[in-house]
Every structure is written in structure tokens, then in C-alpha cells.
N, CA and C of each residue as an Amber inpcrd file, in Angstrom:
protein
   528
   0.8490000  -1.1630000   0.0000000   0.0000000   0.0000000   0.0000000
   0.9020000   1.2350000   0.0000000   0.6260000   1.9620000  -1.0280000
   1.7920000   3.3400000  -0.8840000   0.5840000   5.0690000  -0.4430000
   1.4210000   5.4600000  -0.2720000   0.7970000   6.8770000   0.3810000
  -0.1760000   7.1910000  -0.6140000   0.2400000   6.4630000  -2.4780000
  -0.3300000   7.3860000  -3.4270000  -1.8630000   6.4510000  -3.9070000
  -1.7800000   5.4060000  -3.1090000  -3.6210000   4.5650000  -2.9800000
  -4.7220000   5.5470000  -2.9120000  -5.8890000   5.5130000  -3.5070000
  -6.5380000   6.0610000  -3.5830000  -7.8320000   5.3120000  -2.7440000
  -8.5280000   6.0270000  -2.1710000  -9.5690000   5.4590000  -1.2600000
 -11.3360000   5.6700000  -2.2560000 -11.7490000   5.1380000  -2.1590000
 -13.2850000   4.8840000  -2.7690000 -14.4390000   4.4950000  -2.0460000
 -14.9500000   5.4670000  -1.5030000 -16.5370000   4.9930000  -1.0070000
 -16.9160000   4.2920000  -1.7690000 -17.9110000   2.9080000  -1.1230000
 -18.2970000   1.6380000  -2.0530000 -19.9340000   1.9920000  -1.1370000
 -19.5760000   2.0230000   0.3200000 -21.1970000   2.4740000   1.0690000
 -20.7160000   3.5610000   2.4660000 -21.3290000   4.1810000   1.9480000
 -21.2020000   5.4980000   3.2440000 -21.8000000   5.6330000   4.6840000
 -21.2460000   6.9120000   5.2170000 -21.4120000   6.2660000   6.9150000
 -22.8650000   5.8690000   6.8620000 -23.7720000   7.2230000   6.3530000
 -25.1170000   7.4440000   6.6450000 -25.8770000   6.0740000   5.9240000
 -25.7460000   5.5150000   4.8070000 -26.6650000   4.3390000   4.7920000
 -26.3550000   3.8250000   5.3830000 -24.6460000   2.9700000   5.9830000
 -24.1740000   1.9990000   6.5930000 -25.2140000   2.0080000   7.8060000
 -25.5310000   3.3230000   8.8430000 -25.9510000   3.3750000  10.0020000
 -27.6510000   3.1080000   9.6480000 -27.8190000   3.3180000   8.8290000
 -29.6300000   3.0500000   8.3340000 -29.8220000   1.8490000   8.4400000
 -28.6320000   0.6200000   7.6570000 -28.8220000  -0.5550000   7.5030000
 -28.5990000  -0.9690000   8.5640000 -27.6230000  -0.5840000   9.3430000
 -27.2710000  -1.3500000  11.1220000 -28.6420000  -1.0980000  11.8530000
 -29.3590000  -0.2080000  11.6150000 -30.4470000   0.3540000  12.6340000
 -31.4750000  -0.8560000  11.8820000 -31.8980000  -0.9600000  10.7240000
 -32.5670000  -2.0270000  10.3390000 -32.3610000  -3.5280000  10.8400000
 -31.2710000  -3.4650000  11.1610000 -30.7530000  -5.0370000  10.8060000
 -31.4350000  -5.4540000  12.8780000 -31.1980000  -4.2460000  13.4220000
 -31.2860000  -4.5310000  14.9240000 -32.3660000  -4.3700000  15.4670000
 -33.5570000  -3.5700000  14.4150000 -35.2800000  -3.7780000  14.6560000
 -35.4860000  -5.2720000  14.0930000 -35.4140000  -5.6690000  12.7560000
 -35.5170000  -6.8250000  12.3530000 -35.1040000  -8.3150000  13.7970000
 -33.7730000  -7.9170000  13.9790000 -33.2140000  -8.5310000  15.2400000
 -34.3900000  -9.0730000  16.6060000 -34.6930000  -7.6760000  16.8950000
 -35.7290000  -7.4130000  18.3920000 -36.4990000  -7.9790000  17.7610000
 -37.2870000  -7.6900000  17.0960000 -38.6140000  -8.4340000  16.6470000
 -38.8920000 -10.0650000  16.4860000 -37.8060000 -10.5050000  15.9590000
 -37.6050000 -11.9810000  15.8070000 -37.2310000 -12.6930000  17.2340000
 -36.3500000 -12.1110000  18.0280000 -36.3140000 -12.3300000  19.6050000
 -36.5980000 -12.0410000  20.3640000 -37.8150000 -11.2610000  20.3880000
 -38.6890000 -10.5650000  21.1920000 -39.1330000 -11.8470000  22.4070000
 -38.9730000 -11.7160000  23.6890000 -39.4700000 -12.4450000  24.6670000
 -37.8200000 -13.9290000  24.6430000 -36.9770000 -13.2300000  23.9350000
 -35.7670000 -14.6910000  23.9110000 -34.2510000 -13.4910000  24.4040000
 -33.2890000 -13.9860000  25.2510000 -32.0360000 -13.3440000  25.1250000
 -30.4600000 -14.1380000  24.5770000 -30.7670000 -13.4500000  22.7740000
 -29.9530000 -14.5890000  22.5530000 -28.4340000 -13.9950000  22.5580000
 -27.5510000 -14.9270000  22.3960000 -25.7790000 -14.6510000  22.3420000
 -25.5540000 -14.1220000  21.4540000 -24.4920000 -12.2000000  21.3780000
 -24.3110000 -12.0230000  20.0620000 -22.7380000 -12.1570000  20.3610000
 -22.4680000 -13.4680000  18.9000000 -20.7330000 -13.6980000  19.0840000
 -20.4720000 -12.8820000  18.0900000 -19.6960000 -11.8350000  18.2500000
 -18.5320000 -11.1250000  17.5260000 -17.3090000 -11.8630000  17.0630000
 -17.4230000 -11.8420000  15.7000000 -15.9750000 -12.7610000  14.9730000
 -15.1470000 -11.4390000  14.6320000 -14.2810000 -11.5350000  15.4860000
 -12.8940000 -10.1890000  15.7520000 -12.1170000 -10.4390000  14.7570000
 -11.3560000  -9.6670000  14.1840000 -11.7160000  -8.4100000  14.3590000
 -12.4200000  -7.3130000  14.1480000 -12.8440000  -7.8090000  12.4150000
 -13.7160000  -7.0910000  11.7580000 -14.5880000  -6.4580000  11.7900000
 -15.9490000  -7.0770000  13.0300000 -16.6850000  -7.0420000  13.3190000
 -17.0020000  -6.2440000  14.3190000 -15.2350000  -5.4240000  14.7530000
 -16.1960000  -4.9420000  16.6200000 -16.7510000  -3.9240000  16.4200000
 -16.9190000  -2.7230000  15.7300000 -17.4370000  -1.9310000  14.6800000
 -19.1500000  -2.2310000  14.4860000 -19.4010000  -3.0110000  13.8850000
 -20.6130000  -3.3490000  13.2790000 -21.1650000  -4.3950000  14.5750000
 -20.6250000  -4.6940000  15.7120000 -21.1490000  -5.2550000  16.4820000
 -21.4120000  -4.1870000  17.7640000 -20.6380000  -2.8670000  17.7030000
 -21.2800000  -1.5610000  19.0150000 -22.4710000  -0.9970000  18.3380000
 -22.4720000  -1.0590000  17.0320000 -23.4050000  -0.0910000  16.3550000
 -24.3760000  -0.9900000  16.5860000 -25.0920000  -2.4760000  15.8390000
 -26.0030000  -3.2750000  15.9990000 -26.5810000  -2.6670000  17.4660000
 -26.2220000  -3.7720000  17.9740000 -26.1050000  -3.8240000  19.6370000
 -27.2650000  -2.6810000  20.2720000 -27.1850000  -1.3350000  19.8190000
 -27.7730000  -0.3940000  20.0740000 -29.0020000  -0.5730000  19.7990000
 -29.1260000  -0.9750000  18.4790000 -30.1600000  -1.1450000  18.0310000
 -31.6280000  -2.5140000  17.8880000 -31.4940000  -2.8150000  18.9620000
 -31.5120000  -4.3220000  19.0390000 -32.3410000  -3.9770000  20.6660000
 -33.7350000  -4.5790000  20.7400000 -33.7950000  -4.3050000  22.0210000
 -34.6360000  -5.0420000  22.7350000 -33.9350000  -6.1470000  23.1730000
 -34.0250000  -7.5970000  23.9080000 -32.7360000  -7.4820000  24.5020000
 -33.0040000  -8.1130000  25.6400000 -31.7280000  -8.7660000  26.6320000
 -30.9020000  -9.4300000  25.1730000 -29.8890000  -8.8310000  25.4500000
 -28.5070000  -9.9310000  25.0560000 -27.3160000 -10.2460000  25.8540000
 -26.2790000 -10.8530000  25.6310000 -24.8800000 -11.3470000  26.2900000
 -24.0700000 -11.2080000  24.9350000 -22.9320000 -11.0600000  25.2540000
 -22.0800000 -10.4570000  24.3350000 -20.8630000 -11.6700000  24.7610000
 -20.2990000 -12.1270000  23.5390000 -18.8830000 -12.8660000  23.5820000
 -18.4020000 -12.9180000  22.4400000 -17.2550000 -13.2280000  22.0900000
 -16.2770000 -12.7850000  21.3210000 -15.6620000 -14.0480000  20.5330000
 -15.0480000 -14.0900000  19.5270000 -14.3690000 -15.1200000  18.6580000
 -13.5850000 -14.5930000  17.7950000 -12.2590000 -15.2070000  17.6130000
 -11.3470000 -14.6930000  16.9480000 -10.8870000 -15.6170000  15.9560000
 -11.0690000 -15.7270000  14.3220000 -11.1310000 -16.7350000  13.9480000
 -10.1110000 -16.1280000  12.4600000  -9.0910000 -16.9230000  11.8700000
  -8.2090000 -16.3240000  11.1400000  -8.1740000 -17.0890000   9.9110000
  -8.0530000 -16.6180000   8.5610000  -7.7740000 -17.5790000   7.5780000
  -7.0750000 -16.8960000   6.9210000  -7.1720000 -15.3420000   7.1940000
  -6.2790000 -14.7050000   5.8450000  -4.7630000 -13.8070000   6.6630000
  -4.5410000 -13.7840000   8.0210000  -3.1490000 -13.3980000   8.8180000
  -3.7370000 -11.5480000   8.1440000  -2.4270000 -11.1360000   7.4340000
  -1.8860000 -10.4200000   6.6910000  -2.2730000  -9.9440000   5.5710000
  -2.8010000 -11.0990000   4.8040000  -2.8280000 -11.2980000   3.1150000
  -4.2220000 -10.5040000   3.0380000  -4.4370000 -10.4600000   1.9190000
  -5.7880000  -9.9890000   0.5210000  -6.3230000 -11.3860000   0.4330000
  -5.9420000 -12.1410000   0.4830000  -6.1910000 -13.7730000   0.2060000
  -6.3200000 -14.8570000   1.2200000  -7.2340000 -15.2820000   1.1590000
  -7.6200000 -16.4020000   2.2510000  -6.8670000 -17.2240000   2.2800000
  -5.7890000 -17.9820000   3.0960000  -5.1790000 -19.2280000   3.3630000
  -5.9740000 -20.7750000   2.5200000  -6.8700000 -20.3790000   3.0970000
  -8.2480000 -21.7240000   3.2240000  -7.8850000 -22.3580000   4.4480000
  -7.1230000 -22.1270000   5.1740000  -7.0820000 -22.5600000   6.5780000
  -7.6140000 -22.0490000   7.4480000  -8.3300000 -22.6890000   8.3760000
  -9.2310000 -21.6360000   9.3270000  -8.8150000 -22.1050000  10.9320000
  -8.4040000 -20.9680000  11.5590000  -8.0410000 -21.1810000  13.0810000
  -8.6560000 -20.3230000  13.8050000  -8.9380000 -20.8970000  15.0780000
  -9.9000000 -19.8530000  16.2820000  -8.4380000 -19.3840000  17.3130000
  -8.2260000 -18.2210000  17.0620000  -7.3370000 -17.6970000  17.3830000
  -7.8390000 -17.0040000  19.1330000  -9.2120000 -16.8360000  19.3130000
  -9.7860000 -16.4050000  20.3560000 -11.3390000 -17.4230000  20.6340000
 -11.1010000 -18.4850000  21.5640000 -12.2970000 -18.6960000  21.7950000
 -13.7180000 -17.9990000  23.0050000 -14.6940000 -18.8090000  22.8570000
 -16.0830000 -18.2740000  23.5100000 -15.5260000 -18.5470000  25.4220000
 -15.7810000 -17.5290000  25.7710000 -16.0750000 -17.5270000  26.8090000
 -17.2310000 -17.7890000  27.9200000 -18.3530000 -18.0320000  27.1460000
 -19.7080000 -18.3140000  27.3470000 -19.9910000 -19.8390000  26.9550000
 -20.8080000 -20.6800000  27.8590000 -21.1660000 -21.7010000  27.6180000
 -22.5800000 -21.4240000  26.8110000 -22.9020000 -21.9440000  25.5630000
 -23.8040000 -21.6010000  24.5910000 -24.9340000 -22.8810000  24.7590000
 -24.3420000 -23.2750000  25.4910000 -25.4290000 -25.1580000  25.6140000
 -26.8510000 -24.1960000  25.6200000 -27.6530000 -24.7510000  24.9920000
 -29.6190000 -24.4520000  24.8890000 -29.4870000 -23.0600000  24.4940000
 -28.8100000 -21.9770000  23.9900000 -29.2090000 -20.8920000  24.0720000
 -29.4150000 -20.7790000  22.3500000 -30.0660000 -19.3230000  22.3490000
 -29.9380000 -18.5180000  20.9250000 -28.6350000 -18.1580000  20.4800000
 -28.3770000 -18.0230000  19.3410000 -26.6160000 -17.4320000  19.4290000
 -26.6390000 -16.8810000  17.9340000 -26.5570000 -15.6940000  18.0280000
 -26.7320000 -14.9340000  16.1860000 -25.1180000 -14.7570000  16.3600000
 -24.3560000 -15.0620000  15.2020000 -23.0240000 -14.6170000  14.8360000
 -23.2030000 -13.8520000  14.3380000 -22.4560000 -12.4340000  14.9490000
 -22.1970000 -11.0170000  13.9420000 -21.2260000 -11.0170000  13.1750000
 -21.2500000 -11.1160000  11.7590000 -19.7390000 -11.4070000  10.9650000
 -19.8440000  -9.9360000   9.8750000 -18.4760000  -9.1450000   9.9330000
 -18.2090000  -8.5930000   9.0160000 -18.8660000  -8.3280000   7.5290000
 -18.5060000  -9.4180000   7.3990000 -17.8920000  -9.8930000   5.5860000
 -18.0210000 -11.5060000   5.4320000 -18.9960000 -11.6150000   4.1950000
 -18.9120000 -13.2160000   3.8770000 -18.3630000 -12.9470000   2.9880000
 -17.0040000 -13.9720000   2.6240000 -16.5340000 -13.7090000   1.1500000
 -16.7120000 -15.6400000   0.4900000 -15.5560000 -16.2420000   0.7490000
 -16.0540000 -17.8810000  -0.1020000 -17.4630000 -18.4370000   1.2570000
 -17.1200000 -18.4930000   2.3760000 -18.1770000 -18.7870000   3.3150000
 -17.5060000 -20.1850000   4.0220000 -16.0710000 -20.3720000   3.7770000
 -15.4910000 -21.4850000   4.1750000 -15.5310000 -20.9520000   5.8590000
 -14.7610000 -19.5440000   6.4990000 -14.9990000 -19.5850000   7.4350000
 -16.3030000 -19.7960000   8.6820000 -17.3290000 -18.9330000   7.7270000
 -18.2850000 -19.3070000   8.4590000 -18.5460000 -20.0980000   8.4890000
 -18.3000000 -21.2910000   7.5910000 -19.2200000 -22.9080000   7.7900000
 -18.2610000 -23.4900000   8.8160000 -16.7360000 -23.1740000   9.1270000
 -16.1250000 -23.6670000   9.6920000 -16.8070000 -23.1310000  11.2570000
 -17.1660000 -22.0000000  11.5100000 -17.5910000 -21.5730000  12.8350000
 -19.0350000 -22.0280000  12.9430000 -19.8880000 -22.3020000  12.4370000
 -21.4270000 -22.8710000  12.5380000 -20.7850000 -24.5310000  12.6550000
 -20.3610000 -24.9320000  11.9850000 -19.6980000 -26.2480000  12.2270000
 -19.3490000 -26.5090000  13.9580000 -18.3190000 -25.3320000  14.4160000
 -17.5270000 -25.7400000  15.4690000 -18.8370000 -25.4130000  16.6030000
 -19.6160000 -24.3110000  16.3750000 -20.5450000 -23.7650000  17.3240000
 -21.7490000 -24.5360000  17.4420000 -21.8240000 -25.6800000  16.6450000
 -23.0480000 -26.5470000  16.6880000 -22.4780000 -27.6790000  17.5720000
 -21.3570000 -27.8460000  17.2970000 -21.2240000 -28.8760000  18.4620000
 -21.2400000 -28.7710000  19.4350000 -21.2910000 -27.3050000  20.1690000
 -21.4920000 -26.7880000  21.5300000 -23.3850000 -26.8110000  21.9290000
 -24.0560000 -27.3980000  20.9220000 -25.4060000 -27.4890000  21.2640000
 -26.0950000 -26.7190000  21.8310000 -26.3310000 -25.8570000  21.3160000
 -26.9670000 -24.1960000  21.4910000 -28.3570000 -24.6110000  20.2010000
 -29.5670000 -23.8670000  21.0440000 -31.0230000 -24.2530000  20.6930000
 -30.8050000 -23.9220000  19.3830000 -30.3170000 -22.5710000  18.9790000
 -30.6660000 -22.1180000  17.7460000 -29.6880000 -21.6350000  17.0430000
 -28.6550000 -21.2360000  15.9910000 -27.5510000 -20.3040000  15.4540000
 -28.2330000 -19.7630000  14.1060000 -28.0030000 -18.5810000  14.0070000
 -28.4800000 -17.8390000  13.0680000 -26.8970000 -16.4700000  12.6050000
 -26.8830000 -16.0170000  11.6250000 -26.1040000 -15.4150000  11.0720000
 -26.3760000 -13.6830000  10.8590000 -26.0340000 -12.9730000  10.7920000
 -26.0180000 -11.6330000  10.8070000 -24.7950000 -10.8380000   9.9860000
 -24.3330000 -10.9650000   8.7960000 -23.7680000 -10.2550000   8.0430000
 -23.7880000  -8.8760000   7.7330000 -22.7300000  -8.1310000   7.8120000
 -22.7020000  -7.2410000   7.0970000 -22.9620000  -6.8660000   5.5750000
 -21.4110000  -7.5290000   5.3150000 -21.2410000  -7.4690000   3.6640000
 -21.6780000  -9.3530000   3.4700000 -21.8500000  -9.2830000   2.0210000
 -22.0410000 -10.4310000   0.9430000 -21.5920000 -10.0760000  -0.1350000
 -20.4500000 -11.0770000  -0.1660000 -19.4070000 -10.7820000  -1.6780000
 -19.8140000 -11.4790000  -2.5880000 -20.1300000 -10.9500000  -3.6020000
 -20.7870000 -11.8140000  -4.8090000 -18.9980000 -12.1080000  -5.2770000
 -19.1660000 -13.6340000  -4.8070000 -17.7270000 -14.9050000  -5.5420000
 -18.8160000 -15.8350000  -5.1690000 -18.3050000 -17.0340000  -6.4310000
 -18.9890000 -18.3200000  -6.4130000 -18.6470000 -19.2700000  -5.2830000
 -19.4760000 -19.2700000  -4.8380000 -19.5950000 -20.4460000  -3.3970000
 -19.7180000 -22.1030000  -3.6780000 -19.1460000 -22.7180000  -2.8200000
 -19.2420000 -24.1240000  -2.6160000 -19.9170000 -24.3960000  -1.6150000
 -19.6500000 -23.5560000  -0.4580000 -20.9260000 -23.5730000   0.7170000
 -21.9150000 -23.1670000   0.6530000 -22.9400000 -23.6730000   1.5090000
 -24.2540000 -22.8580000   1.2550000 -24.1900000 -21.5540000   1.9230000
 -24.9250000 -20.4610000   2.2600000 -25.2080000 -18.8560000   2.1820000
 -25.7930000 -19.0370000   3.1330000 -25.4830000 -18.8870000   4.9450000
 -26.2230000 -19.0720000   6.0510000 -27.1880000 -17.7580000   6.2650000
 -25.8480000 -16.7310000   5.8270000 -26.8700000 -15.3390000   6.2310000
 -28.3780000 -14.9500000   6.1800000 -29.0450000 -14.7880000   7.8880000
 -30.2820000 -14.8830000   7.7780000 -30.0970000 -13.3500000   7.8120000
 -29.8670000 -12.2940000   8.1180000 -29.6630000 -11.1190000   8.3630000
 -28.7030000 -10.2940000   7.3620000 -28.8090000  -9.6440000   6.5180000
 -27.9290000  -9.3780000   5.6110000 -28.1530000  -7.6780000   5.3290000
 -26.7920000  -7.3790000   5.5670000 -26.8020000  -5.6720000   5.0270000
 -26.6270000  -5.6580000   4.3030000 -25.6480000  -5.9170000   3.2770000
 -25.6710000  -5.0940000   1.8960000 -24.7130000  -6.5370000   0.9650000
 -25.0750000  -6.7030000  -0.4980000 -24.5060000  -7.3310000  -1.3620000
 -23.5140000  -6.6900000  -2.0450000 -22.2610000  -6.4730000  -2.2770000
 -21.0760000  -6.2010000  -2.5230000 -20.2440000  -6.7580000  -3.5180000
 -19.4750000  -6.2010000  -4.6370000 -18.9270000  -6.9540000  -5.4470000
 -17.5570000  -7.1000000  -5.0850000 -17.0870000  -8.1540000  -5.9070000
 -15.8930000  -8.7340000  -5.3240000 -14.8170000  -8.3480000  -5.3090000
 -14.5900000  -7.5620000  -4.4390000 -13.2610000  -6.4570000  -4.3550000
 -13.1330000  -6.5270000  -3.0000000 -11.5890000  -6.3740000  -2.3770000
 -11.1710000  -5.7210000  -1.2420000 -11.4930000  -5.0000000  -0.5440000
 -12.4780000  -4.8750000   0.3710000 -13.1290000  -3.9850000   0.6660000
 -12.1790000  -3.4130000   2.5300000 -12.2490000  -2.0140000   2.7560000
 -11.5580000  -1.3410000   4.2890000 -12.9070000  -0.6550000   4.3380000
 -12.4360000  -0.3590000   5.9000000 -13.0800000   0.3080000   6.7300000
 -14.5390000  -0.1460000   7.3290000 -14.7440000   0.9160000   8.3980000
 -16.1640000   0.1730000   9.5570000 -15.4060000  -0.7190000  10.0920000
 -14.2800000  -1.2430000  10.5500000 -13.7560000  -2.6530000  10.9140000
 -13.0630000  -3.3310000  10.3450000 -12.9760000  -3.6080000   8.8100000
 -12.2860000  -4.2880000   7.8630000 -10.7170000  -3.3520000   7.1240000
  -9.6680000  -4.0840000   7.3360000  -8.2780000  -3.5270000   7.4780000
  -7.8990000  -4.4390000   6.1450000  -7.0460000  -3.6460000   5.9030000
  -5.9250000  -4.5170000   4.9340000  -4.1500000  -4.3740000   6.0660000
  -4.0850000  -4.9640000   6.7100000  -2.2100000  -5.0540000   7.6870000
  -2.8050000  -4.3230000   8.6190000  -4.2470000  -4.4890000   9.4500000
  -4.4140000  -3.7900000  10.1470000  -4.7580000  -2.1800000  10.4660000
  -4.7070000  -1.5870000   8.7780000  -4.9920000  -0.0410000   8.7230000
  -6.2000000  -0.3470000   8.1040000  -6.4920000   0.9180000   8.3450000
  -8.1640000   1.6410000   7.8880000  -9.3430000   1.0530000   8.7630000
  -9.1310000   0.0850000   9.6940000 -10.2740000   0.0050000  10.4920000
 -11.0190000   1.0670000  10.5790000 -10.7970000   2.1170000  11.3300000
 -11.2680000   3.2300000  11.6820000 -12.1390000   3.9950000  10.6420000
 -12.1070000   3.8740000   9.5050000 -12.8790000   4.8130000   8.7790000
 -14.4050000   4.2150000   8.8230000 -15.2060000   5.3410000   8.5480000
 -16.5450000   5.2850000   9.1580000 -17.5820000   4.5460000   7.8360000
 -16.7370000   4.6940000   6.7860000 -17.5920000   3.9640000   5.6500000
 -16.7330000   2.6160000   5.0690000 -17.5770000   1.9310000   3.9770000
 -16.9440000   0.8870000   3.6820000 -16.2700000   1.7250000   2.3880000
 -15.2950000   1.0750000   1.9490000 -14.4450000   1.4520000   0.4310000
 -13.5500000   0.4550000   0.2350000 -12.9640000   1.1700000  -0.6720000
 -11.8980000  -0.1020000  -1.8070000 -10.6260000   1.0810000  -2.2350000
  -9.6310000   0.4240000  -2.3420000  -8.1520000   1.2570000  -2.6210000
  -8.2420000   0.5650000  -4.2840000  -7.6890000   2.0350000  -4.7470000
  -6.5270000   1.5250000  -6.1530000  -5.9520000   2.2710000  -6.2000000
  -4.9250000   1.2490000  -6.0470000  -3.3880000   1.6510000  -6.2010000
  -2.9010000   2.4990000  -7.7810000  -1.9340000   3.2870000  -7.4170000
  -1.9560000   4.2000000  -8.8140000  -0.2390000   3.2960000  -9.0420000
């Protein structure tokens, strides 16, 4: 990445926060009278998991997961490791995963995989982005903000070496 990258709004703060506010009425309504687990898959996500959160208004519990396939890279390993596990015993409960970014969907099947064996009543999905790339897994996302084309996407949470978390919208760099 050089100083002379150029940054590109792909979705801006103000819809981003329209769609988070949607996504967390939709949320309450469906768990209305239930308090289910929202797991945050770190890092991406802690961003789009303070904003939700707000908006969402049923008892919840909050825990965390740290799950890695791409280190460093633009490119997924295809290896998937839980670099941070649950601190919460999930046995009988609700448990919506807040995830970033679906891009092939290998990780998430790998975390619905690992989180079902902890035998929790219900798991349901909550996406941000959906990268239109051809899948081999199936598409869990019951909750979905926005469909996205297949590019690199920073910011709201999502870094390339750890920079640009911080910016308040989603975008894409090209490099000059």
C-alpha cells in the first residue's frame, strides 16, 4: 500500500448506520421475549457489532471469537483457526453470529460447524457485507446488510495489515 492509494466509497457512513439500525429492529422483533448470544468474529466485526447492539432491544450477552484464515494477506489461506475462543457456555441458548464480511463462506461454515457442536437451541447469522464470488458452501446469512462486489473492501472494521479500520464507511483502494 503506498501513500499514493486512492480510497473509494463503495457504502457510506449514513446508509451503513440506516442498515445497522434495520438489521437490529428486524433482530428485536424476531427475539422478542428470547435473550440470545451475540458472538462477535474479531476483528472485523467490533465496529458493526457496538453499532447493531444499540439497536436491538431484547436482553442480550455479548462474547467474542477470533477466527483467522487470511493473517496479513488480501487472500484467504483456506485454513481456518480460532485464534480467540467463547467464553460463554452456549449449551440451549440462541446465538446470532455477527460477521463482518462473507466472502467464499469457508470460514463461516467452519464456525457454525464448530458452534453446533457446543449445542446451542438455535444459530443464526447476521452479516454485514455479501461478496458476490462463487460459493461451494451454502449462504447461512439470515440477516444481511448489503450485497457487494468482489473487491477488497476497508473500513467500519475491515483492514488490509491492520490499517483503515477506523474509517466510518466501507471502500476499496486503487493503487496508482
Amino acid at each position: 500500500m503506498t501513500d499514493n492509494s486512492k480510497i473509494h466509497v463503495l457504502i457510506d457512513s449514513k446508509t451503513l448506520q440506516k442498515k445497522v439500525k434495520e438489521l437490529g429492529r428486524q433482530i428485536t422483533k424476531d427475539y422478542k421475549d428470547k435473550k440470545p448470544v451475540l458472538i462477535a468474529v474479531l476483528k472485523g466485526s467490533f465496529i458493526f457489532v457496538a453499532d447493531i447492539c444499540r439497536h436491538i432491544n431484547v436482553p442480550v450477552v455479548f462474547d467474542f471469537m477470533a477466527v483467522s484464515s487470511y493473517g496479513n494477506a488480501k487472500v484467504s489461506s483456506g485454513i481456518v483457526r480460532i485464534t480467540k475462543d467463547l467464553d460463554t457456555n452456549i449449551e440451549g441458548k440462541d446465538v446470532i453470529i455477527i460477521e463482518d464480511i462473507v466472502d467464499s463462506g469457508r470460514t463461516l461454515n467452519y464456525l457454525i460447524k464448530n458452534l453446533e457442536a457446543r449445542n446451542p437451541k438455535s444459530i443464526e447469522v447476521c452479516a454485514l457485507l455479501d461478496k458476490d464470488v462463487p460459493r461451494k458452501i451454502k449462504n447461512y446469512i439470515k440477516y444481511k446488510g448489503f450485497d457487494i462486489p468482489n473487491r477488497y473492501v476497508i473500513g467500519y472494521g475491515l483492514d488490509i495489515g491492520e490499517r483503515f479500520r477506523n474509517l466510518s464507511f466501507i471502500g476499496y483502494i486503487d493503487e496508482e
